[in-house]
C-alpha positions as CSV (number, residue, x, y, z in Angstrom):
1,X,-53.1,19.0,28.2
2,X,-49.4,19.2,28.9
3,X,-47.2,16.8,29.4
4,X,-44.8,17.3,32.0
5,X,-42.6,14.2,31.5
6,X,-41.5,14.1,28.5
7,X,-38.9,16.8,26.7
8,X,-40.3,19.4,24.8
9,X,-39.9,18.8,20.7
10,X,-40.4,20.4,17.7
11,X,-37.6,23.0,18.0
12,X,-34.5,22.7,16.5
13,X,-32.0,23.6,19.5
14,X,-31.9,22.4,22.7
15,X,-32.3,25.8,24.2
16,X,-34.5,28.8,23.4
17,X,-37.3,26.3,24.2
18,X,-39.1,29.1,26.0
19,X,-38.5,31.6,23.7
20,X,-39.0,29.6,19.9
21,X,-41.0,29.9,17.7
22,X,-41.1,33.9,18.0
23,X,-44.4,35.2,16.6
24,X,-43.9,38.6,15.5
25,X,-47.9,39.5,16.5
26,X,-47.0,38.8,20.1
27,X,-43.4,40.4,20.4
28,X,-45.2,44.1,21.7
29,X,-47.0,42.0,24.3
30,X,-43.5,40.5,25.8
31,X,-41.6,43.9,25.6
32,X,-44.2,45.7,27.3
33,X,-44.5,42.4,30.2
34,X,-41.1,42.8,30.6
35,X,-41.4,46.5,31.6
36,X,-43.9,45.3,33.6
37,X,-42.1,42.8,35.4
38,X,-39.2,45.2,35.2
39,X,-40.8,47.8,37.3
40,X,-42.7,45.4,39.7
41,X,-40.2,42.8,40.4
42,X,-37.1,45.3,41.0
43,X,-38.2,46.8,44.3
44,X,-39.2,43.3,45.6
45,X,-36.1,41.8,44.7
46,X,-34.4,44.2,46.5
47,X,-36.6,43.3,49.4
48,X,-35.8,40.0,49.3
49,X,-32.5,41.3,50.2
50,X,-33.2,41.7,53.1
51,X,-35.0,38.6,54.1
52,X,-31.5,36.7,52.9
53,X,-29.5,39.7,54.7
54,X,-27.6,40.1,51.6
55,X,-26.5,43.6,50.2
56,X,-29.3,45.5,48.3
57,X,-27.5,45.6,45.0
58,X,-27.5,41.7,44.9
59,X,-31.0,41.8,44.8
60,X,-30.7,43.2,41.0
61,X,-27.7,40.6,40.6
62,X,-30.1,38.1,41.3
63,X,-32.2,38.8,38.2
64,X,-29.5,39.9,35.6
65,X,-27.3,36.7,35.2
66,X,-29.9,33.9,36.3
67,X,-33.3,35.4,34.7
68,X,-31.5,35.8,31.2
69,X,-29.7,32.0,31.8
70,X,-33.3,30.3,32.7
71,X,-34.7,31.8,29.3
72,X,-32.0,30.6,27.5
73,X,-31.7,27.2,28.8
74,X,-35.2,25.9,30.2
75,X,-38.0,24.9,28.9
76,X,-41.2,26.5,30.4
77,X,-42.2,29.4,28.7
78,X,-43.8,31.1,31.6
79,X,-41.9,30.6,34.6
80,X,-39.9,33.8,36.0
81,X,-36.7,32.7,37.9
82,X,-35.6,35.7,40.5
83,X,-35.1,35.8,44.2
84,X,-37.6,34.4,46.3
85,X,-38.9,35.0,49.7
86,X,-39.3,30.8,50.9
87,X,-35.5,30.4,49.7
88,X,-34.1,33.7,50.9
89,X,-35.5,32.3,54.6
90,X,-34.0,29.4,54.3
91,X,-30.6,30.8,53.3
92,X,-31.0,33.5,55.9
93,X,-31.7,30.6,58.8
94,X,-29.2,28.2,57.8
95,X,-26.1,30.9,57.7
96,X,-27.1,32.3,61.3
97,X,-24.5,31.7,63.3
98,X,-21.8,30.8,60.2
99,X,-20.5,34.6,59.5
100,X,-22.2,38.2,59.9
101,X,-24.9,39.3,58.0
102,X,-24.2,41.6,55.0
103,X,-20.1,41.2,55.3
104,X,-18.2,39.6,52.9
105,X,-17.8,36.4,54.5
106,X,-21.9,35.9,54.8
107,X,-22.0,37.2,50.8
108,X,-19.4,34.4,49.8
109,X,-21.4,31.2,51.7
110,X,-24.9,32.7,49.8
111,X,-23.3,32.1,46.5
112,X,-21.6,29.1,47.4
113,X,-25.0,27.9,48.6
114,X,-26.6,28.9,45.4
115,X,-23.7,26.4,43.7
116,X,-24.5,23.6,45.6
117,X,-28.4,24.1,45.1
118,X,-27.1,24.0,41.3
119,X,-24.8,20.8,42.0
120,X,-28.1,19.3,43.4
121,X,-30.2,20.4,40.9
122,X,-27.7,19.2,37.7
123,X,-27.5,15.7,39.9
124,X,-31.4,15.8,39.7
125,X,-31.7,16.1,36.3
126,X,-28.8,13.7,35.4
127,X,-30.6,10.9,37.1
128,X,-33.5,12.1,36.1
129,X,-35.3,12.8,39.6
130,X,-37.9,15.5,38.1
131,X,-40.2,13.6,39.7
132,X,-39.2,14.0,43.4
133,X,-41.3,17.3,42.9
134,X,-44.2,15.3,43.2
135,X,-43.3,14.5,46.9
136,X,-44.1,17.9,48.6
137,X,-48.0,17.9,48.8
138,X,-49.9,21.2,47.8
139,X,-51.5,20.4,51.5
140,X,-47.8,21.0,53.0
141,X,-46.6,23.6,50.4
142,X,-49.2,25.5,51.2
143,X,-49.2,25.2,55.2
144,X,-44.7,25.7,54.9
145,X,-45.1,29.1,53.0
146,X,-47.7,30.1,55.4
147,X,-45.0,29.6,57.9
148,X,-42.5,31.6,55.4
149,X,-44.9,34.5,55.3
150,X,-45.4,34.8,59.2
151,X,-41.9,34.4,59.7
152,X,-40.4,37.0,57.7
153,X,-43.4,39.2,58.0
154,X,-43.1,39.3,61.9
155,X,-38.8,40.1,61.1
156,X,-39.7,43.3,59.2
157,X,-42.1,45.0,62.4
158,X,-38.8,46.4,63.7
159,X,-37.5,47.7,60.8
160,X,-41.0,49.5,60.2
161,X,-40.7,51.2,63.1
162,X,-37.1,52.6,62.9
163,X,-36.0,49.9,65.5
164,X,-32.4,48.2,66.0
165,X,-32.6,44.4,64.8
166,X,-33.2,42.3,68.1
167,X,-34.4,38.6,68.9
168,X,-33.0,35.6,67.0
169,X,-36.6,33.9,66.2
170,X,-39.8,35.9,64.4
171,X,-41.5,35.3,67.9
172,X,-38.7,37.0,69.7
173,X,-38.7,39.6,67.7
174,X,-42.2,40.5,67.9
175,X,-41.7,40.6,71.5
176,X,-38.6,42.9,71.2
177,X,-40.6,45.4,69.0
178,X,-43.6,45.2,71.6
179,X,-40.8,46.1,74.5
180,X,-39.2,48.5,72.5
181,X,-42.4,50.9,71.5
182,X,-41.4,53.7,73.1
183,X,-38.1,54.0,70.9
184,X,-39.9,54.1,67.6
185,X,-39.3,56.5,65.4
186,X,-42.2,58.7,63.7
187,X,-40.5,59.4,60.3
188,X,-39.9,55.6,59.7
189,X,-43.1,54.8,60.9
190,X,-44.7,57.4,58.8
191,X,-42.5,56.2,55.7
192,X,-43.6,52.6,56.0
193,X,-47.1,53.7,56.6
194,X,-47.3,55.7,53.4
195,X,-45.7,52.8,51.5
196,X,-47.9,50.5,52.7
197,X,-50.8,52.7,51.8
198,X,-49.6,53.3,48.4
199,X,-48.9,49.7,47.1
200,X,-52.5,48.4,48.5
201,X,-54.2,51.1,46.8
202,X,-52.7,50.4,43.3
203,X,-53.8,46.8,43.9
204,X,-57.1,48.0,45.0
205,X,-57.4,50.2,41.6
206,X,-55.2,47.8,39.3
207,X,-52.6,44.7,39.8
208,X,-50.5,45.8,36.9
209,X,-49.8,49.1,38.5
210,X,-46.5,49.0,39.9
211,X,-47.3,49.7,43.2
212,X,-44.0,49.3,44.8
213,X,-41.8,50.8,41.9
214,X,-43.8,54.1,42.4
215,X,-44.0,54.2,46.5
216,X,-39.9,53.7,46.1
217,X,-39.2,56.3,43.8
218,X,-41.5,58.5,45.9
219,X,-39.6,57.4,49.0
220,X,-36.4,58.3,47.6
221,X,-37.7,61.7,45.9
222,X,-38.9,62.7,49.6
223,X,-35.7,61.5,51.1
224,X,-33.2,63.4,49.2
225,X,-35.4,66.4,49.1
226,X,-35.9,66.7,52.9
227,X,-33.3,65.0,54.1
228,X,-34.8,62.2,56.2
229,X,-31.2,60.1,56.5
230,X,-30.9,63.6,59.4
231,X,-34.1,62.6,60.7
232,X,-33.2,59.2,62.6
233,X,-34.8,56.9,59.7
234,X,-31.8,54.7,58.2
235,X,-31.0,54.6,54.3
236,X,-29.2,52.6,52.2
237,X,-26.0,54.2,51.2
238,X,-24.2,54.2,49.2
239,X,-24.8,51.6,46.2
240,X,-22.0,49.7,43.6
241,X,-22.4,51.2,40.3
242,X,-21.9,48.4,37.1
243,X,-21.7,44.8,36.3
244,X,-21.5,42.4,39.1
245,X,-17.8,40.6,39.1
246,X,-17.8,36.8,38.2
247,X,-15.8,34.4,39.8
248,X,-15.8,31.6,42.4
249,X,-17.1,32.2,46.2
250,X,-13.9,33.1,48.1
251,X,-14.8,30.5,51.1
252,X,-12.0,28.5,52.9
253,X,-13.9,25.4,52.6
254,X,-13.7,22.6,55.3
255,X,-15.3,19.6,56.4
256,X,-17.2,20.9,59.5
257,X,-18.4,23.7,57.3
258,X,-19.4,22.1,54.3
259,X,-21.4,19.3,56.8
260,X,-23.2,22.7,58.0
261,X,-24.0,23.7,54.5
262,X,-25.3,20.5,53.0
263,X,-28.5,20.3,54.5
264,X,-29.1,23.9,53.9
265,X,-28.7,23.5,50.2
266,X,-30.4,20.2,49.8
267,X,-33.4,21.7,51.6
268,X,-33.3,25.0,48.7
269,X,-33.1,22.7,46.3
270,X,-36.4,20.9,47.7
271,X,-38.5,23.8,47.1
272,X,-36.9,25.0,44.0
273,X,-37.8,21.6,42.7
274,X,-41.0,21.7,44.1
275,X,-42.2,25.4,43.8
276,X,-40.4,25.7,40.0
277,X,-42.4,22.4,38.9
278,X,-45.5,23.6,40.3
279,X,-45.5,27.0,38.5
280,X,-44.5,25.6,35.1
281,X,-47.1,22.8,35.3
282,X,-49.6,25.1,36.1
283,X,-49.1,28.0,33.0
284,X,-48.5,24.9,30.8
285,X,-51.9,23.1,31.5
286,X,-53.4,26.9,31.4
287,X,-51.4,27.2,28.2
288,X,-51.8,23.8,26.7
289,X,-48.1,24.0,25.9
290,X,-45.4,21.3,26.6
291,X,-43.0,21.8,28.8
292,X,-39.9,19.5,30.2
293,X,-39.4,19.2,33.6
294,X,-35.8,18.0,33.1
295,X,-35.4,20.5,31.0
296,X,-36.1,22.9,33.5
297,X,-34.0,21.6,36.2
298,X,-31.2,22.6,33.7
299,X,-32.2,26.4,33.4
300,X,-32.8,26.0,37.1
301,X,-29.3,24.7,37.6
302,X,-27.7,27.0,35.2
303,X,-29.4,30.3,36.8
304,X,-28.1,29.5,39.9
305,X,-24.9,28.4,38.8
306,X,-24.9,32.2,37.5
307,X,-26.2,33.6,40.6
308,X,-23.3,32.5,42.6
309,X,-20.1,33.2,40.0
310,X,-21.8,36.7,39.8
311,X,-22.1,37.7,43.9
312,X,-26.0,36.9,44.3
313,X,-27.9,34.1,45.7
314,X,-30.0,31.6,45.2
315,X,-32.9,31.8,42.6
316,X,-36.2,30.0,42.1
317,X,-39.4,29.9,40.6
318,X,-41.5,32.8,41.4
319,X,-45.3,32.2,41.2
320,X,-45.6,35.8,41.9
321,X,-43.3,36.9,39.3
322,X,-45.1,34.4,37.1
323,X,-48.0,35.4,37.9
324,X,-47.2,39.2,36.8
325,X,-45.9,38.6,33.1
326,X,-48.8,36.5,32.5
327,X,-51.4,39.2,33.5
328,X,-49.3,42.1,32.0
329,X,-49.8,39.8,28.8
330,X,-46.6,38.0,28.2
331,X,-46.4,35.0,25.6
332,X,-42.9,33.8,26.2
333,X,-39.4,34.4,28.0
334,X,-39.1,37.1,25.8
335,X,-40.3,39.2,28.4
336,X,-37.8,38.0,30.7
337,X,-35.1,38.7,28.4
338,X,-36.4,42.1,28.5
339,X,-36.5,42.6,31.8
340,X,-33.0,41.4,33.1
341,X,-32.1,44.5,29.9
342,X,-33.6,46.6,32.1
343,X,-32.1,45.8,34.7
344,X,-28.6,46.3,33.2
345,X,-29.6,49.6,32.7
346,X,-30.6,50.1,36.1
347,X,-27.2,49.1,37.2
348,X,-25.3,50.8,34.8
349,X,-27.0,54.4,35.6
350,X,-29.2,54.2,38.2
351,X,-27.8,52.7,41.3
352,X,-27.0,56.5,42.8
353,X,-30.6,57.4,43.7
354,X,-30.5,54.4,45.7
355,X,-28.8,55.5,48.6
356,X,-31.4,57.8,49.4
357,X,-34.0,54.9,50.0
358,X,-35.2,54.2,52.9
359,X,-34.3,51.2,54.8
360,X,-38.3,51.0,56.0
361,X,-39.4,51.1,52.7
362,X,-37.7,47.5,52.0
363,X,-39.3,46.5,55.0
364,X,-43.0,47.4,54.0
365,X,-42.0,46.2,50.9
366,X,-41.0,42.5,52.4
367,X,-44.0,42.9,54.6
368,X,-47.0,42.6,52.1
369,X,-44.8,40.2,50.3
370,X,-45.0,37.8,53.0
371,X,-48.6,38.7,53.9
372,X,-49.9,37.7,50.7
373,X,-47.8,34.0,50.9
374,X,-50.3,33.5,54.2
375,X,-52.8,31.6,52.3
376,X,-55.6,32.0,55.4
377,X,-58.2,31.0,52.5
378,X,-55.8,27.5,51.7
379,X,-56.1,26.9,55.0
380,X,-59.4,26.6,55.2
381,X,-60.4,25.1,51.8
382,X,-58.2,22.0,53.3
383,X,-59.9,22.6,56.5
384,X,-63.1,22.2,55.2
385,X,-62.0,19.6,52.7
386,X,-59.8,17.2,54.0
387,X,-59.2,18.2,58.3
388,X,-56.3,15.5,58.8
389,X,-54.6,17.0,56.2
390,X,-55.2,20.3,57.6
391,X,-53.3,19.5,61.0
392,X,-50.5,18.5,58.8
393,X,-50.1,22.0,57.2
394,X,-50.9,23.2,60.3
395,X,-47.8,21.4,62.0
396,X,-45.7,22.1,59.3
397,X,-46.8,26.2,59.5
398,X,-45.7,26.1,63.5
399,X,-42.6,24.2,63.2
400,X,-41.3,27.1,60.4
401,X,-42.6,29.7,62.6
402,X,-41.5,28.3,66.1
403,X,-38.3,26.0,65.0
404,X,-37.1,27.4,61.8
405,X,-37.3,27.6,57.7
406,X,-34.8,24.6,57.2
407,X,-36.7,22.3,59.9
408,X,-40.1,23.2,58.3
409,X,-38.9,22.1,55.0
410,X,-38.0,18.8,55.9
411,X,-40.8,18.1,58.0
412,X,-43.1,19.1,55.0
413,X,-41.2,16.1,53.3
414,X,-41.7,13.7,56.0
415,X,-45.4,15.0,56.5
416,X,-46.1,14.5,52.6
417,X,-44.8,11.3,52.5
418,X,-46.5,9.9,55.8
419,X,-49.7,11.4,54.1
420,X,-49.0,9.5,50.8
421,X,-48.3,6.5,53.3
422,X,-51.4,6.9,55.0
423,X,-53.7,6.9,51.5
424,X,-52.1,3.2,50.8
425,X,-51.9,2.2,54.6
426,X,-55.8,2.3,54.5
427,X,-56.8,1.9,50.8
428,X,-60.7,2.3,50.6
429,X,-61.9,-1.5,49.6
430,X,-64.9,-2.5,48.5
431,X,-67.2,-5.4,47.4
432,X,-68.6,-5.5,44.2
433,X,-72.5,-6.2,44.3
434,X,-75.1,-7.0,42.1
435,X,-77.1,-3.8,40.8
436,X,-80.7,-3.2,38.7
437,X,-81.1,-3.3,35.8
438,X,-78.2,-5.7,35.0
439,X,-74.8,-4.5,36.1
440,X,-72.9,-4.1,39.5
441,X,-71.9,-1.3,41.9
442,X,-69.0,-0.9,45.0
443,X,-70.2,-1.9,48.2
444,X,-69.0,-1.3,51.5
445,X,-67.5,-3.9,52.9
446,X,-69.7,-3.8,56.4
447,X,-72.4,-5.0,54.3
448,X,-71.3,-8.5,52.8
449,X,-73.1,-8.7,49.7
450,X,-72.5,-11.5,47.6
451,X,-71.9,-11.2,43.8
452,X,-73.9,-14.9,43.5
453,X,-74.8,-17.4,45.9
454,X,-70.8,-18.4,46.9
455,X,-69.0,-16.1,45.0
456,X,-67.8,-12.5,46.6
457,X,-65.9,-9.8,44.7
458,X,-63.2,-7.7,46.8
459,X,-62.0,-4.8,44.8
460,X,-58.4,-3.3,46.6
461,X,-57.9,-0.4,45.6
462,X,-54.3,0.6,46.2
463,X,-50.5,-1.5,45.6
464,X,-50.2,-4.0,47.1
465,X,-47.4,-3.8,49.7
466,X,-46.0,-4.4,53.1
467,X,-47.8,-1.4,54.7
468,X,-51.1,-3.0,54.1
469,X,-50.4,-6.3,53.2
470,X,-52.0,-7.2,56.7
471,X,-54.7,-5.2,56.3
472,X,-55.6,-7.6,52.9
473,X,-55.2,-10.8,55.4
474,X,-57.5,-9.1,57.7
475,X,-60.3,-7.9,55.5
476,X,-60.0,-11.2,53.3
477,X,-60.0,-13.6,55.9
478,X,-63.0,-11.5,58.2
479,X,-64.8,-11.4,54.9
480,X,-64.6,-15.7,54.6
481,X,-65.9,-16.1,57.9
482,X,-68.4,-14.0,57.9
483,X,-69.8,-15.0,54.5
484,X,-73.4,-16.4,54.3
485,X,-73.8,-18.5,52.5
486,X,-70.6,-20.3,53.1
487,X,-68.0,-19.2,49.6
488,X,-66.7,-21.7,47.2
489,X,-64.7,-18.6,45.2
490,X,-63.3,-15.7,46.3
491,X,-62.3,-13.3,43.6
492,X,-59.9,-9.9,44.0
493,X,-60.8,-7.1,41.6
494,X,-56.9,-5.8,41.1
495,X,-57.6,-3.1,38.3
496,X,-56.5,-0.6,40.5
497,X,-53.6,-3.0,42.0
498,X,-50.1,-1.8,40.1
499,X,-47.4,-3.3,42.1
500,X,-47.0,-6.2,44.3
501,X,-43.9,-6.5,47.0
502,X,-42.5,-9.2,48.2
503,X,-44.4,-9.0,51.5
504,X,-47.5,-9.0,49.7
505,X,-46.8,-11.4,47.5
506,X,-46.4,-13.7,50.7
507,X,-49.6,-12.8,52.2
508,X,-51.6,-13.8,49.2
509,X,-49.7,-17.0,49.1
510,X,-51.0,-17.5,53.0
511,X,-54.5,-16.4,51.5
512,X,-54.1,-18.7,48.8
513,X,-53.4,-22.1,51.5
514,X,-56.5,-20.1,54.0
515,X,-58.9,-20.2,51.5
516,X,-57.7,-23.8,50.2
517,X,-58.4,-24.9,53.8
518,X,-61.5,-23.6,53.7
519,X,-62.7,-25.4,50.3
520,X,-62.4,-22.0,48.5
521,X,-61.3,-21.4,45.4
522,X,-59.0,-17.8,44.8
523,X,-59.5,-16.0,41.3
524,X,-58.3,-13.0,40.0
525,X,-60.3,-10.0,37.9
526,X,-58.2,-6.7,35.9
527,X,-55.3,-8.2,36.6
528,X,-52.5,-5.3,34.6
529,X,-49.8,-7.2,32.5
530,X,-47.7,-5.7,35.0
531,X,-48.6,-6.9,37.5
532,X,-48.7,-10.6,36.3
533,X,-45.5,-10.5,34.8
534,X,-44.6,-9.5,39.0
535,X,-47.1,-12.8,40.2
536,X,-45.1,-15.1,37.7
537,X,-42.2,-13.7,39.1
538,X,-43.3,-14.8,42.3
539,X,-44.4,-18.4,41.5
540,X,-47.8,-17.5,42.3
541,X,-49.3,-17.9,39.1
542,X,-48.0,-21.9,39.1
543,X,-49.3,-21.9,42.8
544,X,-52.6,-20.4,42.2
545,X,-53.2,-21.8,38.3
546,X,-53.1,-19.7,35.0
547,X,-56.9,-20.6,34.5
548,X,-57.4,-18.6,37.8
549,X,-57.6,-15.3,36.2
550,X,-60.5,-13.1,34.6
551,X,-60.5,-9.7,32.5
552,X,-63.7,-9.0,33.9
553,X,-66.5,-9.6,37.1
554,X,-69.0,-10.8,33.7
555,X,-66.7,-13.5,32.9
556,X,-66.0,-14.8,36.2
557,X,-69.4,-14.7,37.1
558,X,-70.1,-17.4,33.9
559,X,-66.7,-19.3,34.8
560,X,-68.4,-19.6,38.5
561,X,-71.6,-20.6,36.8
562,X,-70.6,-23.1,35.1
563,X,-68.3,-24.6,37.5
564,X,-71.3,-24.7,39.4
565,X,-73.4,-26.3,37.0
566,X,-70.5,-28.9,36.4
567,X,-70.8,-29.7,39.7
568,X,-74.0,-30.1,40.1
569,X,-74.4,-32.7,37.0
570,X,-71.6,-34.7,38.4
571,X,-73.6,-35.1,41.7
């Protein structure tokens, strides 16, 4: 297996990670992945244009400068950096209202956004905070790009149907495409119908056909030959020919707006963190390869530090894009390399036949994108698996969808880390009983087994801390009085036990004088080193006695025994 914490060795640079040691046997395989990629990837970045409402060309900015930089400077040898449908939402809903979509002005805040999601990401890997990944549950990932995917799905009805843009929420503008029927227009509709119809069935014959890349060159073969810009349906334009400039966003920067644009890029760089760490985990467990997740958070950083000196806008992870170098039988980021060549090409001779393209073709295109992110079938495996976690996807799905992208994100935050909360709030306890032949099992702790005559075993099975610290009083104390026969020890299994607060460090010292009261003795079991270096700390060890503490339930069980036996004799 992989491991995901610690920095990938064995190479002799610290870059190239992802693309050393080349093996010459696999080389066809990343060239022809990279076409793949290539040919799959280009029409959907350029449809992720126009979820961010960013000119078309930047959509092939967005994977020339940062695809090549991740390669070069991560570590995963998987994961495909690109524009991305969760992030372009978010950058889309936190400018409205700050500048005019598509003008220069909107342009300059993207890539000043995709250099603060860079700041935030370089910050993250300088203090080492790979780890906050970990804080954005699968349940809530899962339930916020559900949200994504019927947000920006429900945005691109109007432009199917050859409608002007209307509504400033996805509900809105369903409801302005439903009022506005009567003024579709056939050719568009047609157009995105035929699209629609030819991407689904390549999938249905093959996934490495490239659907999209053939219904777009089709679309704009049809358009130039019959002239469908005369017929009402919207095309692109004119498109820039050549390399994309570099330089610095040219925003007037400000304390009002940069208070506006702070929570916009610390929520991109949530789900880059969190959607990049889950994608390279996953193809290096599938791989058994190492990977760094530091190391990533540098490529990360750098590829959007080059998205935004070169006029695109933010990049991230893309399971999708992942997904499609790894079935088309790529090895390493090699085939990345090869496709952000491609795309050079692209922009140095190829940009003219773009302004035959329909605008409805990018909208179909967006469309099944953000259908396939609605993960009905997630849903219901947490449904059926674990239904309070459900409601929190659920939640978190409605809030994108009814409050906004940037909202959603942060509630999936609060909602993961109320669900971790909830896990220790109410920690599963048990009793440890006696069980045939010789041994011992968990027990509830409704039925009050004793381990012997006087002696109970409580197993916690979570931290100890101030969140549940009163549930511990509770259970212990409940468990005393209710004890038949009357207890002389009471013993807490702690193997599972890896931190101690302060709080709950006071509550066992309030066990400790309860149970003295009572004539009971308090004993430890699978107590971690940690851990008892944290008791000593806390002078419970001198309170409670060294000699109170057992590696196992076997040898406190003799201990008890022969303090009982002691006793007896001296009677």
């Amino acid at each position: 297996m992989a491991n995901a914490n610690t920095e990938t060795q064995g190479y002799r640079f610290p870059f190239l990670q992802g693309i050393l040691p080349i093996k010459p046997s696999q080389v066809p395989a990343d060239l022809v992945a990279g076409l793949t990629l290539a040919a799959l990837n280009i029409p959907q970045a350029m449809g992720y244009t126009r979820i961010a409402g960013m000119p078309v060309i930047t959509g092939l900015y967005a994977i020339l400068i940062p695809m090549t930089l991740f390669a070069v400077f991560g570590s995963s040898r998987h994961l495909v950096v690109g524009a991305d449908s969760a992030t372009a939402a978010i950058l889309a809903a936190g400018l409205t209202g700050l500048a005019v979509t598509g003008s220069s002005e909107y342009v300059a805040l993207c890539g000043l956004l995709a250099l603060m999601a860079s700041g935030f990401l370089m910050i993250a890997r300088l203090i080492g905070l790979g780890f906050l990944a970990d804080f954005l549950s699968r349940t809530v990932l899962v339930g916020f790009l559900t949200g994504v995917g019927i947000q920006v799905s429900l945005g691109q009805i109007g432009g199917m149907l050859g409608l002007p843009q209307g509504g400033q929420s996805p509900v809105h503008h369903l409801f302005y495409a439903l009022q506005h029927l009567h003024q579709t227009n056939f050719y568009t509709l047609a157009t995105a119908g035929v699209v629609l119809a030819i991407i689904l069935g390549c999938r249905k014959i093959s996934r490495r056909i490239p659907g999209a890349l053939i219904a777009v060159v089709g679309a704009i073969a049809v358009s130039w030959a019959v002239g469908l810009g005369a017929r009402g349906v919207a095309v692109l334009g004119a498109v820039p020919t050549g390399l994309p400039g570099l330089g610095l966003p040219q925003v007037h920067l400000n304390p009002d707006l940069l208070m506006d644009l702070l929570p916009v890029a610390f929520s991109i760089f949530v789900v880059i963190l969190a959607q990049s760490a889950a994608t390279s985990r996953a193809y290096a467990a599938c791989k058994n390869e190492p990977f760094s997740e530091n190391r990533d958070l540098v490529g990360l950083s750098l590829a959007n530090l080059g998205a935004g000196l070169s006029g695109a806008f933010v990049v991230n992870g893309s399971p999708t894009a992942t997904e499609m170098v790894d079935r088309a039988g790529g090895h390493s980021q090699l085939a990345q390399i090869t496709s952000s060549l491609i795309v050079l090409l692209v922009l140095l001779f190829l940009t003219g036949p773009l302004a035959y393209l329909p605008r409805a073709v990018l909208s179909a295109v967006v469309f099944l994108i953000c259908m396939d992110l609605i993960d009905v079938k997630g849903m219901r495996r947490i449904y059926r698996e674990r239904s309070w976690e459900f409601w929190v996807a659920l939640i978190t799905t409605v809030t994108v969808v009814l409050v906004g992208v940037e909202q959603g994100i942060l509630l999936a935050m609060f909602l993961s880390l109320v669900s971790h909360t909830r896990h220790g709030y109410r920690p599963k306890n048990a009793l440890i009983v006696p069980a045939e032949p010789e041994g011992w099992k968990a027990q509830p702790l409704h039925t009050p087994v004793q381990m012997l005559p006087g002696l109970l075993i409580y197993r916690f099975t979570h931290g100890m801390y101030y969140a549940n610290a009163e549930l511990l009083f509770r259970q212990v104390t409940t468990l005393v009085n209710q004890a038949q026969p009357p207890l002389a020890w009471f013993c807490i299994a702690a193997a599972a036990v890896d931190d101690i607060d302060f709080t709950a460090a006071a509550t066992l010292r309030s066990l400790y004088a309860f149970l003295k009261d009572h004539g009971i003795r308090l004993v430890f079991i699978e107590v971690s080193n940690e851990v008892m270096a944290e008791l000593e700390r806390s002078g419970l060890i001198n309170l409670i006695g060294a000699d109170a503490f057992y590696a196992t339930a076997g040898e406190v069980m003799q201990a008890y025994k022969a303090s009982k036996s002691s006793d007896e004799s001296k009677r």
